[in-house]
C-alpha positions in Angstrom: 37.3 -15.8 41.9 33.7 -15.2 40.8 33.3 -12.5 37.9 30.5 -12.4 35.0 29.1 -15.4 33.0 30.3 -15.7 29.9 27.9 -17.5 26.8 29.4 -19.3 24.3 27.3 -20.1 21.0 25.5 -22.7 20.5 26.2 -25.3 17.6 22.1 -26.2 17.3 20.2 -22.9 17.0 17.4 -24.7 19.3 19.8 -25.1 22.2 18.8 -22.4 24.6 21.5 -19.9 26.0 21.4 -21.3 29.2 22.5 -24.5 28.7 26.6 -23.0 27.7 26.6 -21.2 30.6 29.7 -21.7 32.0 31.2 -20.4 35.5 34.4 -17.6 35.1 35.9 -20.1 38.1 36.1 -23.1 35.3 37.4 -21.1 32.4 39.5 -18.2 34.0 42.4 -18.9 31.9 40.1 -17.8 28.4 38.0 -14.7 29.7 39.2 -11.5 28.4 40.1 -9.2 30.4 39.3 -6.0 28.6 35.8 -4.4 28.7 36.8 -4.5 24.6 37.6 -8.1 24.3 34.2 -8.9 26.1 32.6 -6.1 23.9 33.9 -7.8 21.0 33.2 -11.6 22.2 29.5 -10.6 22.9 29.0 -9.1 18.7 30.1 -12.6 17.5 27.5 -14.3 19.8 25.2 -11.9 18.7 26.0 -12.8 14.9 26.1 -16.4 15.4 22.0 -16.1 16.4 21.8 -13.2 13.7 23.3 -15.6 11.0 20.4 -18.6 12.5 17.5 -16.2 12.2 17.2 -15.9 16.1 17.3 -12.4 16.2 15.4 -12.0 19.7 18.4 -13.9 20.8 21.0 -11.9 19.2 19.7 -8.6 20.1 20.4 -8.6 24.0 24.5 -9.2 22.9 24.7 -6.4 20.7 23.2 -4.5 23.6 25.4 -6.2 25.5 28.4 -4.7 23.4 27.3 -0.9 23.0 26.8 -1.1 26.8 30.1 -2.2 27.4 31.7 0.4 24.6 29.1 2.7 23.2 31.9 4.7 20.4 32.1 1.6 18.4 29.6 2.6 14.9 29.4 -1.2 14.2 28.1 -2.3 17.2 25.1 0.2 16.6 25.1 -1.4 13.0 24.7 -4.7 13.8 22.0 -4.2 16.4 20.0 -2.0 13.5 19.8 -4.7 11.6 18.2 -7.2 14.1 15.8 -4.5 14.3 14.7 -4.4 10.8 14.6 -7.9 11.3 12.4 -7.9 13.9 10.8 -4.8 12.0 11.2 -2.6 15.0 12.1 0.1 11.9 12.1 3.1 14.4 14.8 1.6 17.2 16.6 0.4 13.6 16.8 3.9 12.5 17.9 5.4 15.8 20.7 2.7 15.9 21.8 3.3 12.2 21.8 7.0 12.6 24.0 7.1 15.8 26.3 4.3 13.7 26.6 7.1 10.9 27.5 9.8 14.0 30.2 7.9 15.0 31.5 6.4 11.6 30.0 8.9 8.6 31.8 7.0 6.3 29.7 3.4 7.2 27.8 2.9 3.7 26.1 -0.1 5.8 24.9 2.0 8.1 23.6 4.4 5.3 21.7 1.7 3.3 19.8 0.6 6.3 18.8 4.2 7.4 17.6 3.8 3.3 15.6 0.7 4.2 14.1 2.3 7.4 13.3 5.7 6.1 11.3 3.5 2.8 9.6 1.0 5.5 8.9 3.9 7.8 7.5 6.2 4.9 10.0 8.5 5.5 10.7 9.4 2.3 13.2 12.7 2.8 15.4 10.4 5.2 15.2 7.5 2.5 16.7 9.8 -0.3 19.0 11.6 1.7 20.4 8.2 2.8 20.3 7.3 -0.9 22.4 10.2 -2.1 25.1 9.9 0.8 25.4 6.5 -0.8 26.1 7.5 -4.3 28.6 9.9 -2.7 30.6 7.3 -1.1 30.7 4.8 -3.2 28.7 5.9 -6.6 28.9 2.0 -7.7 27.5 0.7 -5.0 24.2 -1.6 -6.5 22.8 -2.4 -2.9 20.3 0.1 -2.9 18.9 -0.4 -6.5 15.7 -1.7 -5.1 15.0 0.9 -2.7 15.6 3.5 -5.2 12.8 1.8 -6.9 10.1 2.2 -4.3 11.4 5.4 -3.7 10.4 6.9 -6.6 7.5 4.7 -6.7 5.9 5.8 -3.3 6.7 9.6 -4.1 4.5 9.1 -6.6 1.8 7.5 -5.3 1.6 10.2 -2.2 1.7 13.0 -5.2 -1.4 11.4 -6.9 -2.7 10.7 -3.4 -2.6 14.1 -1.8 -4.2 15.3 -5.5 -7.2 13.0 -5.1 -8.1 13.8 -1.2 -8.2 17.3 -2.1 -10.7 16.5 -5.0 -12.1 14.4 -2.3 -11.7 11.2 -4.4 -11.5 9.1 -1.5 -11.2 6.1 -2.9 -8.5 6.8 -5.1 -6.6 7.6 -1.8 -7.2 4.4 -0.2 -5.8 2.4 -3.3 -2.5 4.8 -3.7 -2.1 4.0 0.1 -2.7 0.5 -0.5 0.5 0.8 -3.0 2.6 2.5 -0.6 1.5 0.3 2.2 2.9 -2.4 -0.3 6.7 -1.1 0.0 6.4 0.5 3.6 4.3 -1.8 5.8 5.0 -0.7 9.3 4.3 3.4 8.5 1.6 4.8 10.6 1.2 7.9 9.2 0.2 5.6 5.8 -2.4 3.6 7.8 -4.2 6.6 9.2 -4.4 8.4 6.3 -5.9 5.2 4.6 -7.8 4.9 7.7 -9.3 8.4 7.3 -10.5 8.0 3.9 -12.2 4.8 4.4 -14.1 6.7 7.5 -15.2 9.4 5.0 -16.5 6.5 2.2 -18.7 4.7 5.3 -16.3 2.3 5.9 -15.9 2.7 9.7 -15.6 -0.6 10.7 -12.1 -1.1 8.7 -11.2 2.2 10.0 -11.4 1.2 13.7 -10.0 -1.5 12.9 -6.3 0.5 11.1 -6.7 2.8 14.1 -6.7 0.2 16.6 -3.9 -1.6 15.6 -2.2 1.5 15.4 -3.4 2.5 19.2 -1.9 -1.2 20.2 1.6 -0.1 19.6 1.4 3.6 20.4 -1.5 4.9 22.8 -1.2 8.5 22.5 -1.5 8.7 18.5 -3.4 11.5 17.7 -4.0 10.7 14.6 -5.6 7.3 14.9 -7.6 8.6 17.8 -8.8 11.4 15.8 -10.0 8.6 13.0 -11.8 6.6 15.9 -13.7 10.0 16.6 -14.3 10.9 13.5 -15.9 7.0 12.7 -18.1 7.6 16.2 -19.1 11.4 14.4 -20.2 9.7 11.4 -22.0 6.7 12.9 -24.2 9.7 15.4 -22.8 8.8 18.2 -21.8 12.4 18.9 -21.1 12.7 22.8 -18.3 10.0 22.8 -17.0 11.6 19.1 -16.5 14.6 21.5 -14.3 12.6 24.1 -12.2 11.6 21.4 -11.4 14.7 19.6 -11.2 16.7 23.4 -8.3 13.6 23.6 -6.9 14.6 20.7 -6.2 18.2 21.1 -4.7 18.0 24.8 -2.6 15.6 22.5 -1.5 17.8 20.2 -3.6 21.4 20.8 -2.9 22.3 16.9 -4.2 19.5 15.3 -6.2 21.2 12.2 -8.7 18.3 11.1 -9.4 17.5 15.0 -10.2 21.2 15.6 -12.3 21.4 12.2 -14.1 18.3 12.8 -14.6 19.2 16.4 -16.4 22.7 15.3 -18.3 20.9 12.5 -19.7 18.4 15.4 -20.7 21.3 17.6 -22.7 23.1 15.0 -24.6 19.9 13.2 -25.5 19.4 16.6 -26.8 22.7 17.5 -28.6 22.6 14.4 -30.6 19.6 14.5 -31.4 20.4 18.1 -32.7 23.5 17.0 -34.9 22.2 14.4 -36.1 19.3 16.3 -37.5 22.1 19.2 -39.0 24.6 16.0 -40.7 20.9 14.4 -42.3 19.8 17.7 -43.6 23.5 18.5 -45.2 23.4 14.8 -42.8 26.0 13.7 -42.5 24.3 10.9 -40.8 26.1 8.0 -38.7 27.5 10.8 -37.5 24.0 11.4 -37.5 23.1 7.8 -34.8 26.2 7.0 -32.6 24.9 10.2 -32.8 21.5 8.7 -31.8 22.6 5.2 -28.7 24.6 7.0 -27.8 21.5 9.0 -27.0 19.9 5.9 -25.0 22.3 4.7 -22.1 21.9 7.6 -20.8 18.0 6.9 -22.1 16.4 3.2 -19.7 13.3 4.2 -21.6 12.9 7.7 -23.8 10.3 5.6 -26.3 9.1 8.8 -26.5 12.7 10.0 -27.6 14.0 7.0 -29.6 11.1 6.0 -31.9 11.9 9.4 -31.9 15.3 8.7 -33.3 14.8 4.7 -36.2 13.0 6.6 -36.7 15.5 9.3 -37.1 17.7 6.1 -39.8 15.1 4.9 -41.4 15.1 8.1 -41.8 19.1 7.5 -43.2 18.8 4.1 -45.9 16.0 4.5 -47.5 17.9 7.7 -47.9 20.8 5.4 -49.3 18.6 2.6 -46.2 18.8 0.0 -46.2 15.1 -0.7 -44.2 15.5 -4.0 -41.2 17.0 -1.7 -41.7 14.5 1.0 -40.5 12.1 -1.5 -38.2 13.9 -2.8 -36.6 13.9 0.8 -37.1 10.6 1.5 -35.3 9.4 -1.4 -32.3 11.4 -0.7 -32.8 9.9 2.6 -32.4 6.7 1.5 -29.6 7.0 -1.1 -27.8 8.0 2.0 -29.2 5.2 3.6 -30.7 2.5 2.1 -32.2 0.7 5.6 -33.6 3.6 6.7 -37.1 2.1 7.3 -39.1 5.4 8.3 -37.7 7.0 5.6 -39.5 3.9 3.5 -42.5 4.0 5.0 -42.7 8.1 5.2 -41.9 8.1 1.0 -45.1 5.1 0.9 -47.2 7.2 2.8 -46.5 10.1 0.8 -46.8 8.0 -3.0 -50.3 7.8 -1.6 -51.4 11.0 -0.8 -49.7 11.6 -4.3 -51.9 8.6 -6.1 -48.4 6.8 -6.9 -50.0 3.7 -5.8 -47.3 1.7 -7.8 -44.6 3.0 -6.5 -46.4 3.3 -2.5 -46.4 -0.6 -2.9 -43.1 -1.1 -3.9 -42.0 0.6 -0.8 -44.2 -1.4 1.6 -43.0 -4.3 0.0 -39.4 -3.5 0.4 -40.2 -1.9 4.0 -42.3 -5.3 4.8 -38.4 -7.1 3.9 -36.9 -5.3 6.4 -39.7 -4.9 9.3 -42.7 -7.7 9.3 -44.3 -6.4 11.6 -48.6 -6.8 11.3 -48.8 -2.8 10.8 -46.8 -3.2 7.7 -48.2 -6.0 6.7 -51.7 -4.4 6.6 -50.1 -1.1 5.0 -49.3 -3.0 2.2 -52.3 -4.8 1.7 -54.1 -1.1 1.8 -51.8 -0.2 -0.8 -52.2 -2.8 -3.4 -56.2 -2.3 -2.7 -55.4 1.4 -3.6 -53.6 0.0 -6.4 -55.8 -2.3 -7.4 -58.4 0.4 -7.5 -56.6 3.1 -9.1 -56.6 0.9 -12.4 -60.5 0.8 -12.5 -62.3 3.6 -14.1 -63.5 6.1 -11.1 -67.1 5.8 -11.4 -67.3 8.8 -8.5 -65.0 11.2 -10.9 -66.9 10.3 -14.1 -70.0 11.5 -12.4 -68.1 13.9 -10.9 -69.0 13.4 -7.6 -67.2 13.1 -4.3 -66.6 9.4 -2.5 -69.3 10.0 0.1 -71.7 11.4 -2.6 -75.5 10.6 -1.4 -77.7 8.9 -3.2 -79.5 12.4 -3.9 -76.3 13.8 -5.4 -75.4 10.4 -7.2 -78.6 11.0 -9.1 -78.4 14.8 -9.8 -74.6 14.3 -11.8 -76.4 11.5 -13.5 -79.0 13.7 -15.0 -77.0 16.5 -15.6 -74.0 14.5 -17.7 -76.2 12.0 -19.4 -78.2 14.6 -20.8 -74.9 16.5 -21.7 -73.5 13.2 -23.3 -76.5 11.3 -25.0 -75.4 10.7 -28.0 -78.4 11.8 -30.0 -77.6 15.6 -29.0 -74.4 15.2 -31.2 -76.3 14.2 -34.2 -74.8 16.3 -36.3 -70.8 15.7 -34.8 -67.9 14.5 -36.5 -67.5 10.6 -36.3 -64.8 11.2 -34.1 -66.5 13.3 -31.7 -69.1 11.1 -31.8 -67.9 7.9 -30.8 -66.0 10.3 -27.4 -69.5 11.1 -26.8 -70.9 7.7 -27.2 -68.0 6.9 -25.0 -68.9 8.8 -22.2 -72.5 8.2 -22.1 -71.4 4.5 -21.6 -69.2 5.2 -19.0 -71.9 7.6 -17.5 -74.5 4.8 -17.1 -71.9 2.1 -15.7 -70.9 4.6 -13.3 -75.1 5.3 -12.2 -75.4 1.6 -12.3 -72.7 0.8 -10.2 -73.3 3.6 -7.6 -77.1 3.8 -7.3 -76.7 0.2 -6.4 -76.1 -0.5 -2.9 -74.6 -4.0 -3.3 -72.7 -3.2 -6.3 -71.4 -0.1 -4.9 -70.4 -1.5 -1.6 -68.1 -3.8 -3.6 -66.9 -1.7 -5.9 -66.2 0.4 -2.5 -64.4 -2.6 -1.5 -62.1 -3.2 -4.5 -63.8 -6.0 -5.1 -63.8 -6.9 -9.2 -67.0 -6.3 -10.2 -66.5 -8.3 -13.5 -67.1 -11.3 -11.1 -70.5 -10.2 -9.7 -74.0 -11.4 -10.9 -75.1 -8.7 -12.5 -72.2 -6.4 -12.3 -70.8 -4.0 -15.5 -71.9 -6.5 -18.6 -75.4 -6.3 -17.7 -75.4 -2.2 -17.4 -77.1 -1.1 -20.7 -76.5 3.0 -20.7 -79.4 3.6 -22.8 -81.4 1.2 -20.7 -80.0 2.8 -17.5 -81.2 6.3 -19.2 -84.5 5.2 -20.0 -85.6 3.9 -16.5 -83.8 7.3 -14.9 -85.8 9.6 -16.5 -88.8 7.2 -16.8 -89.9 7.5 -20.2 -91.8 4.7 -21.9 -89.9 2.5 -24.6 -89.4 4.7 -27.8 -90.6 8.0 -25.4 -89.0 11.0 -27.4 -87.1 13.7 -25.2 -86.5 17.7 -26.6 -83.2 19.1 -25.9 -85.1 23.0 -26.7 -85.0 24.1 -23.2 -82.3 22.6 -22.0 -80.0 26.0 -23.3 -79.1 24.3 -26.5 -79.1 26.3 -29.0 -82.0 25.7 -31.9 -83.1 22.4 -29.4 -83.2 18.8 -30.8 -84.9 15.8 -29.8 -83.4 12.1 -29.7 -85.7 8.8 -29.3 -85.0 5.7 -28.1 -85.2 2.7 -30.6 
């Protein structure tokens, strides 16, 4: 008669089940006849693979068994522990808790819902299981090592949920880390780990956790509230929008998906708002929208970042350079390749006369982006620079850059008589050698500038050091002479020139 195949075990764990397949016809004589018996013959294949390590094969016979007689608690055992070996700890827990249903005096049973709730992070069912252990059999030494991690993973969520409220993210990620250690397969670990890094700028490990996490269980609403909340923080707003829609038709009372989701909305709204006020000229209208923008989200790093700039942006077009750079610093701590933000905090050290520190941008900026326009920005700059540590001939006259000749030679007259040393006759040393000083200076300056040639250089940035008859060959006295064209040793009076009691000086 035909009637069910029956497997017999293997003696070589790589034979493969179908090869002792043998046909009920052939062996009538030693197939059970009771659902039980068969029941019974199927565990023992199933813990002849068990006992090789070839759990997938064992796991089908204990199915086999249950199916056939679902009240016995062992059969539920034995399949919970190919689970865990398999570390399919969820199916293992659901198979040791209906084992404990049916038998609640099966300490095996218990001690695996122990190993499940630990791997699981399940810490209440882990130290219930524990107890109901100690009950039954108080000497029982099986479950030493999970009482261990026990206490050791309560800990670290204690000191974990304590640092995420002080926002110490990166105290949370390690104290995961150590829990992660003892329970490798809990989700609810991995997201939280995975939210943290997220919040520190870590996004790309964070998709990663909440991607694996999405490969084994789609509808997590936890990991696909991390995935929005790495697109939120990387400005890719509309598609951090999908995801945290997803998320609450998931579960409608998820908290952080319904905080971050309100957050987004308003950062938005804001920027917008200020963008439309900058471009319309509003500007401190835009620069107070930008300012409360940043208010909403301080761990939405490239958002703010943008928005520190925007504020830049608002400052330089009303001429408050020092601010600007202010801006575009905290731009850049937020974002360290955030090249306008570079060039915007150049521009401004300019404007400012922080040629230094307007070079060491374009420098940095020319790293990132060698482009010919940055190229040439920098080469203004270190002229600039380059200039700035000359003495400024136009402010010692006290003239303006595109002073005329006329005007050149008017500051000359009135300063050099001011400063010739001669009119402080009667001056401390001190005050005399500042005055001698400055005459000096004052006839280098007329030399230079009521020279076409020289000027132009000097103009240029040119060193004038290096020119045929540049600075060395000024003589101030010489240069005072010719201006006011007195012969050699001509005498000049000081009597009407408001000083009081007059004087007169003569060239030697």
């Amino acid at each position: 008669m035909n009637g069910p195949s029956l497997y017999l075990v293997p003696l070589e764990s790589s034979m493969d089940v179908e090869d002792i397949t043998l046909n009920t016809n052939e062996a009538e004589e030693i197939i059970p006849k009771s659902p039980e018996q068969v029941a019974e013959l199927k565990k023992e294949n199933g813990n002849q693979f068990y006992k090789i390590k070839n759990y997938r094969s064992a796991l089908p016979f204990y199915t086999e068994a249950i199916d056939l007689c679902p009240e016995i608690a062992a059969y539920y055992g034995n399949r919970a522990a190919c689970f865990m070996m398999l570390n399919r700890y969820t199916e293992a827990l659901e198979d040791a808790r209906r084992a404990v249903a049916l038998d609640s005096q099966m300490v095996k049973a218990y001690v695996r819902i122990a190993k499940c709730g630990i791997a699981l992070g399940d810490l209440t069912t882990a130290e219930q299981a524990l107890n109901k252990i100690k009950e039954l059999e108080a000497s029982n030494m099986l479950t030493v090592n999970e009482a261990r991690s026990l206490e050791l993973m309560k800990q670290y969520e204690n000191d974990a949920n304590n640092a995420y409220d002080k926002k110490d993210f990166r105290k949370v990620v390690y104290c995961m880390d150590r829990v992660l250690d003892q329970a490798p397969s809990c989700a609810r670990y991995k997201v939280r780990k995975a939210e943290c890094l997220a919040f520190l700028g870590r996004y790309q490990e964070a998709q990663e956790i909440a991607n694996s996490i999405l490969h084994l269980d789609k509808g997590n609403a936890d990991a696909i509230y991390v995935r929005g909340l790495c697109l939120f923080y990387q400005d890719n707003v509309e598609k951090a929008f999908s995801h945290f829609q997803q998320v609450l038709r998931l579960a409608p009372d998820h908290k952080k998906a319904m905080d971050i989701y309100k957050k987004a909305k308003q950062l938005k709204q804001k920027k917008e708002e200020g963008n439309e006020a900058f471009k319309a000229g509003r500007y401190q209208e835009a620069y107070n929208l930008y300012t409360e923008a940043l208010k909403i989200d301080p761990l939405n790093i490239k958002t703010n970042a943008k928005l520190y700039f925007n504020k830049a942006c608002v400052s330089s077009n009303l001429s408050k350079y020092k601010e600007a750079v202010e801006y575009c610093t905290e731009a850049l701590r937020l974002d360290e390749e955030y090249l306008k933000a570079l060039m915007l905090r150049a521009k401004s050290n300019t404007a400012l006369g922080e040629y230094e520190e307007a070079v060491k941008d374009y420098e940095r900026a020319v790293k990132m982006d060698k482009s010919r326009e940055n190229k040439r920005l920098l080469q203004e700059a270190k002229l600039a620079l380059k200039k700035s540590k000359r003495k400024d001939y136009y402010k010692i006259l006290g003239v303006d850059k595109n002073a005329t000749d006329d005007e050149i030679k008017k500051a000359y007259r009135k300063r050099a008589l001011v400063h010739h040393p001669d009119r402080h006759a009667n001056a401390s040393d001190s005050e005399k050698k500042q005055q001698e000083k400055k005459f000096k200076e004052l006839g280098e300056a007329y030399g230079i500038l009521s020279d076409p040639k020289k000027k132009a250089r000097y103009d240029n940035g040119q060193d004038m050091d290096d020119y045929e008859g540049g600075m060395h060959d000024i003589d101030p006295t010489q240069v005072f002479h010719t201006f006011f064209g007195g012969g050699h040793g001509a005498e000049f009076n000081f009597q009407s020139g408001g000083f009081p009691g007059g004087f007169t000086f003569q060239f030697s």
